[in-house]
Rosetta silent file (secondary structure, phi, psi, omega in degrees, C-alpha in Angstrom):
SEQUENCE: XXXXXXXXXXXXXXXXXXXXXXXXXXXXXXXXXXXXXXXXXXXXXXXXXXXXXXXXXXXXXXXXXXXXXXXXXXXXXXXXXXXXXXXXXXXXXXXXXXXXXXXXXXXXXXXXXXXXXXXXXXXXXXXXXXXXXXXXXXXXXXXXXXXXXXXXXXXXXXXXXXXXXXXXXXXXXXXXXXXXXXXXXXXXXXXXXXXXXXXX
SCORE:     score description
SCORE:     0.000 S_00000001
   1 L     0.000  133.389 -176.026   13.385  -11.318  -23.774 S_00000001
   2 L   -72.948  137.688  154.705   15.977  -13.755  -24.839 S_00000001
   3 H   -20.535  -61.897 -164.692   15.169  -17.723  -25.973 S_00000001
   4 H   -38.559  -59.367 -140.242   17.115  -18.195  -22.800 S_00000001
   5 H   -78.155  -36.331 -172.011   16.145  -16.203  -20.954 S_00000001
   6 H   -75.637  -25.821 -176.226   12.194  -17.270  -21.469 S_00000001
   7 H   -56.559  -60.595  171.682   12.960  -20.758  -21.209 S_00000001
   8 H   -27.421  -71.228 -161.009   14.616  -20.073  -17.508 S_00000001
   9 H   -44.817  -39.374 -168.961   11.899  -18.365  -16.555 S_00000001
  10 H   -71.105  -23.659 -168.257    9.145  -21.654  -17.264 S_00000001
  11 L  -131.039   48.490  168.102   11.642  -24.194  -15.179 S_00000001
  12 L   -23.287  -51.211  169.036   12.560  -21.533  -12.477 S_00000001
  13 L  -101.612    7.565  156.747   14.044  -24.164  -10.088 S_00000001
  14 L  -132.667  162.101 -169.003   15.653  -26.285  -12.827 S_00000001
  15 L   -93.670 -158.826 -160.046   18.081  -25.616  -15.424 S_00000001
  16 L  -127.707   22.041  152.349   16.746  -26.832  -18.938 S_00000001
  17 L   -55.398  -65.713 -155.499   19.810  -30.008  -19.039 S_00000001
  18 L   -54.239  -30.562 -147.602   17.253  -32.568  -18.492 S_00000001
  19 L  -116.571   16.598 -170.679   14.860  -31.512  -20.600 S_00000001
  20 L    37.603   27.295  174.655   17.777  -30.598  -23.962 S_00000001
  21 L   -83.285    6.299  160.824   16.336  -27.029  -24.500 S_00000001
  22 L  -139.802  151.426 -153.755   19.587  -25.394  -24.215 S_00000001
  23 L  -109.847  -36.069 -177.644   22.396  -26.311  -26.194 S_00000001
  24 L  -109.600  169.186 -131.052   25.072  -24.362  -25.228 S_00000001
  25 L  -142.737  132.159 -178.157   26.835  -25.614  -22.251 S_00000001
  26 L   -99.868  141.905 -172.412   30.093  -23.315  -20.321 S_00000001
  27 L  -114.105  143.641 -161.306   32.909  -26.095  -19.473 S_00000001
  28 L  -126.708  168.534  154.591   34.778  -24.976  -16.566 S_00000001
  29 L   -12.992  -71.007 -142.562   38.412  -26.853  -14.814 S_00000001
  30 L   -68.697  142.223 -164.163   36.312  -28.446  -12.648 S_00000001
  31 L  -126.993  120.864  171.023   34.541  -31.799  -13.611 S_00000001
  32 L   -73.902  165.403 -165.002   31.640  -32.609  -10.570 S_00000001
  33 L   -90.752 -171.222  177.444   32.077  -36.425   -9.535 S_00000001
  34 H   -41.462  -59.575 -166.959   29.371  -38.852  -10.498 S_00000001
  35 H   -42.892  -53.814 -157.266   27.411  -38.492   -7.130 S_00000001
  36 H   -58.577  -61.469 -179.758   27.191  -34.503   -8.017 S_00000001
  37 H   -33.495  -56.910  168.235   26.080  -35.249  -11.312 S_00000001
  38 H   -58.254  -60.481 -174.354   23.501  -37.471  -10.442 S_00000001
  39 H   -73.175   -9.452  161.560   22.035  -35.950   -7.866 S_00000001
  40 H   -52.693  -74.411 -165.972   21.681  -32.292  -10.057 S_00000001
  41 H   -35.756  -58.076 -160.846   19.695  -34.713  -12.770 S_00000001
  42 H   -59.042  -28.993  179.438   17.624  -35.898  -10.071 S_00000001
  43 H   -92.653    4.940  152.767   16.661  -32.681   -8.727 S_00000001
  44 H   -71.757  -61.605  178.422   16.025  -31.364  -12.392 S_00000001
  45 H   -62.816  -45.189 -175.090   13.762  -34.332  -13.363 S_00000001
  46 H   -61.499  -11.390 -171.218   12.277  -33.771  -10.044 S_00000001
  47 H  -134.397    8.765  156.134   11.141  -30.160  -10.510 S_00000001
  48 H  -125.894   -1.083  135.671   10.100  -30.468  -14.209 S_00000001
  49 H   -37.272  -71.587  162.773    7.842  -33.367  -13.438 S_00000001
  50 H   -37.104  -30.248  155.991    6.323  -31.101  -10.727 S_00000001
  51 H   -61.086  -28.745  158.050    6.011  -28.444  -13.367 S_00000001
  52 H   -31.152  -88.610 -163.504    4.312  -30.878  -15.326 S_00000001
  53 H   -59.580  -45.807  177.624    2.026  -31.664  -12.947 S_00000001
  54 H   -51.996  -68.711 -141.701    1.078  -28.386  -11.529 S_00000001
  55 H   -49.899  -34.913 -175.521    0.653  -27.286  -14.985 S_00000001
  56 L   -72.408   -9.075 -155.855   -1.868  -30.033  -15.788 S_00000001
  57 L  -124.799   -3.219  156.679   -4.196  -29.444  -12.572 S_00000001
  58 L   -49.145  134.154  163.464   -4.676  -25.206  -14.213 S_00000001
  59 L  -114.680   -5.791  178.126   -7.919  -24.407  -15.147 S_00000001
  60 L  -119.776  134.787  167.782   -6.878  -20.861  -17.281 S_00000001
  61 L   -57.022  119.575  166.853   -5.024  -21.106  -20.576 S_00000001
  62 H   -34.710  -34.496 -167.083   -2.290  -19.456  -21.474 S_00000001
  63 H   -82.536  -12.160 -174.346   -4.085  -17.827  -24.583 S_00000001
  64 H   -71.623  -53.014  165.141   -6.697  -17.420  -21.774 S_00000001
  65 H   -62.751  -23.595  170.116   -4.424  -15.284  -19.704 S_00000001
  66 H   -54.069  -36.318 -174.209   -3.115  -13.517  -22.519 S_00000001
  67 H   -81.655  -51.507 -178.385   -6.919  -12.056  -23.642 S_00000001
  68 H   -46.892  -56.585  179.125   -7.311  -11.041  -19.557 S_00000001
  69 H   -62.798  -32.529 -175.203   -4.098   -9.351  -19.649 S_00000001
  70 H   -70.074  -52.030 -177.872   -4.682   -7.571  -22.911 S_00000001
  71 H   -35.681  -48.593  174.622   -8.215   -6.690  -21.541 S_00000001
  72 L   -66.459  -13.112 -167.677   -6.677   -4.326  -19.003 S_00000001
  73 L  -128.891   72.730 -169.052   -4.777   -2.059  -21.380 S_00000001
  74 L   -46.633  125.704 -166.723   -7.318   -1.877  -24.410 S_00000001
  75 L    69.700   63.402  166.032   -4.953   -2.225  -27.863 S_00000001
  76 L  -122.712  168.539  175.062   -2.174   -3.349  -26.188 S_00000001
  77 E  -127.926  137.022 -179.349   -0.295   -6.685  -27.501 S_00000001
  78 E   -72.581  122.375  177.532    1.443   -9.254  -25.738 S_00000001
  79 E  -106.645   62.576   95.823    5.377   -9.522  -26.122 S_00000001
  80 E  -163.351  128.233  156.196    5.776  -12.406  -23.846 S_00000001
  81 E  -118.461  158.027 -172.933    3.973  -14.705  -21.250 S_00000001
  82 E  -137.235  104.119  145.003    5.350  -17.563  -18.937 S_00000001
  83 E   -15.662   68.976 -157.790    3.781  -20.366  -16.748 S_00000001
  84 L   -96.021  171.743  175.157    5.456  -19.948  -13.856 S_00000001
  85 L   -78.435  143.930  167.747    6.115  -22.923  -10.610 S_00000001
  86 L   175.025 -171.092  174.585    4.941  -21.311   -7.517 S_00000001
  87 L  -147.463  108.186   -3.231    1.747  -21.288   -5.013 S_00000001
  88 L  -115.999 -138.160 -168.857   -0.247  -20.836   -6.582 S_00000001
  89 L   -81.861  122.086 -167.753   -0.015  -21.015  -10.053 S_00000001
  90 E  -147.034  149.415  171.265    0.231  -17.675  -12.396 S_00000001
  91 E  -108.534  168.157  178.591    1.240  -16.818  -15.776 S_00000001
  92 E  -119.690  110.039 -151.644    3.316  -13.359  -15.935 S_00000001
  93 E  -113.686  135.575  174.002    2.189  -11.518  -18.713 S_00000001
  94 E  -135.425  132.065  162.442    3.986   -8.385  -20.301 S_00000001
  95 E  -143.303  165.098 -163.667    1.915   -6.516  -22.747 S_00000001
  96 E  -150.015  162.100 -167.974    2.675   -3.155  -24.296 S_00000001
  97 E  -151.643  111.619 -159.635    1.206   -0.208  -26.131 S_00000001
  98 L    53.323 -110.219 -171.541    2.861    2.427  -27.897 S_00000001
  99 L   -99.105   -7.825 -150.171    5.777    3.603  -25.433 S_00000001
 100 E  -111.665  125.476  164.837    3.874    1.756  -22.542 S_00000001
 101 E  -116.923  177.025 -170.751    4.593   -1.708  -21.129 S_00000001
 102 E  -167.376  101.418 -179.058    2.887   -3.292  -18.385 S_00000001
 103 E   -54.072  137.797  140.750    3.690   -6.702  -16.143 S_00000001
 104 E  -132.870  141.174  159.392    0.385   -8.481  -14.705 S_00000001
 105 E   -83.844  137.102  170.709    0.383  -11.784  -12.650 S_00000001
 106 E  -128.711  100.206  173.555   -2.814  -13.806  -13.823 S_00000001
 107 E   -20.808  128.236  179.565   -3.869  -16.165  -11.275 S_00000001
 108 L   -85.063  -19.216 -176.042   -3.864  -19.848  -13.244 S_00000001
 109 L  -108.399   -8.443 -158.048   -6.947  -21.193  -11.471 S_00000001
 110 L  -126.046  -83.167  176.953   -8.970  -18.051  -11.121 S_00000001
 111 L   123.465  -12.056 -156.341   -7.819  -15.951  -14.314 S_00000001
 112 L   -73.471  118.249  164.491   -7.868  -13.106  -11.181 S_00000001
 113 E   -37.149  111.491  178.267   -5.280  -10.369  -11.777 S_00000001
 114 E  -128.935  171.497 -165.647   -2.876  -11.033   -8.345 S_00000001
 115 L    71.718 -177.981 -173.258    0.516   -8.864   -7.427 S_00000001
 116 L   -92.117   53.912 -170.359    0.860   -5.632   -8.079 S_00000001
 117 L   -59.561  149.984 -151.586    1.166   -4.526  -11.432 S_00000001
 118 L  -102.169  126.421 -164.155    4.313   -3.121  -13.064 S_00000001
 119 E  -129.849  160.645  160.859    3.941   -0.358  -15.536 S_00000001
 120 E  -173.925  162.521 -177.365    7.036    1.080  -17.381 S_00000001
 121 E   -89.561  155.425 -156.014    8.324    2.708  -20.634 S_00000001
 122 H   -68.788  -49.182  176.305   10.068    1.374  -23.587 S_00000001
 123 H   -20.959  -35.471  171.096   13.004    3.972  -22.384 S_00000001
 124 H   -59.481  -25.986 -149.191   13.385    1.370  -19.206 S_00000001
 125 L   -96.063  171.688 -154.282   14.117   -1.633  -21.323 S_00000001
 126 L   -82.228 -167.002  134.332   17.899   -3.118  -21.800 S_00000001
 127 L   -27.334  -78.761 -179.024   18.759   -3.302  -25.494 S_00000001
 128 H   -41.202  -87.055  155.919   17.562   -6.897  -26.106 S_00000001
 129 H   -94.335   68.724  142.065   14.309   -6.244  -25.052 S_00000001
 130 H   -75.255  -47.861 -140.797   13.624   -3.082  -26.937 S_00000001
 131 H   -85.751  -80.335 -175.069   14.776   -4.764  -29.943 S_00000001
 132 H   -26.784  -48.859  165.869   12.239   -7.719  -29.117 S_00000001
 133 H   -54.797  -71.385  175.838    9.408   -4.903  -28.486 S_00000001
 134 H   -43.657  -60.335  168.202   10.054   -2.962  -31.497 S_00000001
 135 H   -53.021  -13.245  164.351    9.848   -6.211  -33.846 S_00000001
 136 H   -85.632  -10.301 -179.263    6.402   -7.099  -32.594 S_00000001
 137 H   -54.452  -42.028 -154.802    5.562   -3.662  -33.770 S_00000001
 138 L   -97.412    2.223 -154.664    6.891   -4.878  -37.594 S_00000001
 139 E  -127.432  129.044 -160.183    4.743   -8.176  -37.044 S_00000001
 140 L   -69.870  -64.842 -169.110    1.122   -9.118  -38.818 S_00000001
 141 L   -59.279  154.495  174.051    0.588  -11.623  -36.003 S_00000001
 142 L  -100.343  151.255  175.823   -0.378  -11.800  -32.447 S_00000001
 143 H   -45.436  -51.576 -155.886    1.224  -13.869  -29.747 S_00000001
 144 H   -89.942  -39.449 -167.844   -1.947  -15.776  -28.783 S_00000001
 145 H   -88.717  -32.415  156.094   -2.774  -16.621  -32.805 S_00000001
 146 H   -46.576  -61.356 -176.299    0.726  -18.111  -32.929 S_00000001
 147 H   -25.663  -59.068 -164.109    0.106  -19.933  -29.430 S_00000001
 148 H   -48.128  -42.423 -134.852   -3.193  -21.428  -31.364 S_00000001
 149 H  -105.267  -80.399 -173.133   -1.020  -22.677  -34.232 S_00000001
 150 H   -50.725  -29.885  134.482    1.875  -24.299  -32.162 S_00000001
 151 H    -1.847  -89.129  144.640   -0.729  -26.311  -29.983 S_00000001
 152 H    17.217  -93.824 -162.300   -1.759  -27.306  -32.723 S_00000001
 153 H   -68.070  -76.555  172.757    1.385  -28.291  -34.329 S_00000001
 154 H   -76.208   -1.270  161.624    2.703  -29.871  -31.116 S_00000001
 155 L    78.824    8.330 -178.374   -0.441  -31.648  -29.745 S_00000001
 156 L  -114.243 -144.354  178.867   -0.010  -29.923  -25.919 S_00000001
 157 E  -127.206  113.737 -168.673   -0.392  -26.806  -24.297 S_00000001
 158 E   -58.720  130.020  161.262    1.357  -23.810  -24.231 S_00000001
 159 E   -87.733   -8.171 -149.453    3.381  -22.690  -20.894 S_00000001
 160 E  -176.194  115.864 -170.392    5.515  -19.707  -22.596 S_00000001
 161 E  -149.551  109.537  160.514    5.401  -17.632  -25.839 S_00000001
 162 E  -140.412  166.810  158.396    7.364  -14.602  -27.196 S_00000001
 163 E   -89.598  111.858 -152.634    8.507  -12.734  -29.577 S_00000001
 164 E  -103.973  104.387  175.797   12.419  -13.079  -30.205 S_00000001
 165 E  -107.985  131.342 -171.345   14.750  -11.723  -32.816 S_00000001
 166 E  -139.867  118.189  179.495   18.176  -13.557  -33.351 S_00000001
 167 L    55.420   37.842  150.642   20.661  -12.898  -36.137 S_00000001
 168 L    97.788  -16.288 -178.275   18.633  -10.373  -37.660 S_00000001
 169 E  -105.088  165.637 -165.751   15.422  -12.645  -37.802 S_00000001
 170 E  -122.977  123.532 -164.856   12.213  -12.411  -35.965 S_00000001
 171 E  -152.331  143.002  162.030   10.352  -15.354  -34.877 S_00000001
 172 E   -49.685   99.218  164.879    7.464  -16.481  -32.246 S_00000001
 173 E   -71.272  107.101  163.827    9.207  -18.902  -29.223 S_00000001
 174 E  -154.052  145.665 -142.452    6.603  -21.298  -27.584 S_00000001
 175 E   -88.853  125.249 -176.305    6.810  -23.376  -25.319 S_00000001
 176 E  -135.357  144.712  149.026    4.544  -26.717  -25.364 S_00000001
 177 E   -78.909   83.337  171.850    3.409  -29.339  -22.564 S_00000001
 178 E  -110.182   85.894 -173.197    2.928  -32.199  -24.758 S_00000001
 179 L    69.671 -140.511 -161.548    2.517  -35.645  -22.723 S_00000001
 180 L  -104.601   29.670  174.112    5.094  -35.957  -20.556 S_00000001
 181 E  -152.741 -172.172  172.108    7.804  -33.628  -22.126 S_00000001
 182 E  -139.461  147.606 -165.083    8.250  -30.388  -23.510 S_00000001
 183 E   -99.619   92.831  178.681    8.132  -29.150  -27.065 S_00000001
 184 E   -70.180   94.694  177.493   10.220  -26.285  -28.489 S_00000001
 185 E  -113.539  138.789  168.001    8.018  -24.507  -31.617 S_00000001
 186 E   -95.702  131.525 -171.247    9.627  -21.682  -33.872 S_00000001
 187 E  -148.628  133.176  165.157    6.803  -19.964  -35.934 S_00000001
 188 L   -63.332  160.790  130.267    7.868  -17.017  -38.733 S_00000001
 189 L  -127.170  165.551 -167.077    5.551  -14.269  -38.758 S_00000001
 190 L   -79.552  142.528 -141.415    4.008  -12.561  -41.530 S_00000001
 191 E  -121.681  152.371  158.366    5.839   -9.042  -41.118 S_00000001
 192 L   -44.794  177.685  179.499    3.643   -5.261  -42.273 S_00000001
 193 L  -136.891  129.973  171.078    3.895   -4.768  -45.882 S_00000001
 194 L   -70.759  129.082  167.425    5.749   -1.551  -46.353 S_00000001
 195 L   -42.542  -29.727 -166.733    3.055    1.312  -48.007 S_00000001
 196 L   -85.271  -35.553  -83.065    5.543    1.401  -51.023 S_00000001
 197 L  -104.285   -6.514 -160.089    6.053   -2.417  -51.272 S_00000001
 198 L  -100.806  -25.957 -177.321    3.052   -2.591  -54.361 S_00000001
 199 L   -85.863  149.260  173.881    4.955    0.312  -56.223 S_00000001
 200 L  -100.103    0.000    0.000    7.247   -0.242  -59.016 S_00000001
């Protein structure tokens, strides 16, 4: 899953202008007039307030949904969950094992598995995420012990955490609720130690 692409997902009915979590911006002929302009912000600020707020009136965690989700597929790992807007409130959880991934909705007030789940093979996935799947493979850490740390770090709550590799590097995206904005943290992770890496 792409930065982008995870970000989208968390403000589903707004873009991520308002809130400056994407940077780059396609400039087209056309320039919208003021009015247009305005009224876009307004309905952006208007629908990540409401994200806000739903998000605040959850009674399950993200790291809460993460351990539920894992729970169904014993030794499985998360490569990304998201917060999503909706009614009512669910995170969307992908966790995977070996060759095997697997989609669950987790009810945000409940913790109650809802939907259908989605099972599929690494074989399914586009390029991008494979390459994100394989690198959590290569990775000491878990999703949810990152989550813990950027919390932390940023003083919220996480809505949205994967793992992303860009330009050759690999790094934990997550997403914080912190007061009345949101909080972009990049966390390293400590990578396997190759069996040789101790030999001269």
């Amino acid at each position: 899953m792409s930065k982008k692409r995870l970000l989208a997902i968390i403000l589903w009915s707004a873009t991520l202008a308002a809130t400056g979590a994407i940077a780059d911006v396609t400039h087209t002929p056309f320039e919208p007039t003021d009015r247009a302009v305005a009224a876009q912000r307004d309905a952006e600020d208007a629908a990540f307030r409401r994200l806000l707020e739903q998000f605040r009136t959850i009674k399950i965690s993200l790291s809460q949904a993460v351990a539920i989700a894992e729970h169904l597929h014993g030794g499985s790992r998360t490569a990304d969950v998201s917060f999503e807007l909706s009614d009512p409130s669910v995170y969307r959880v992908r966790t995977v094992r070996n060759e095997q991934i697997w989609q669950n909705v987790i009810d945000a007030n409940t913790g109650s598995v809802t939907d259908k789940e989605i099972s599929s093979s690494l074989k399914e996935l586009d390029r991008e995420d494979l390459s994100n799947i394989v690198a959590l493979k290569l990775v000491q850490q878990d999703l949810s012990d990152a989550v813990r740390i950027a919390e932390k770090a940023a003083a919220g709550s996480a809505l949205a955490g994967g793992l992303i590799k860009q330009d050759g590097k690999v790094n934990f995206v997550i997403v914080i609720a912190s007061g009345d904005s949101l909080k972009e943290v990049i966390l390293e992770p400590p990578k396997f130690r190759s069996q040789g890496a101790n030999r001269h």
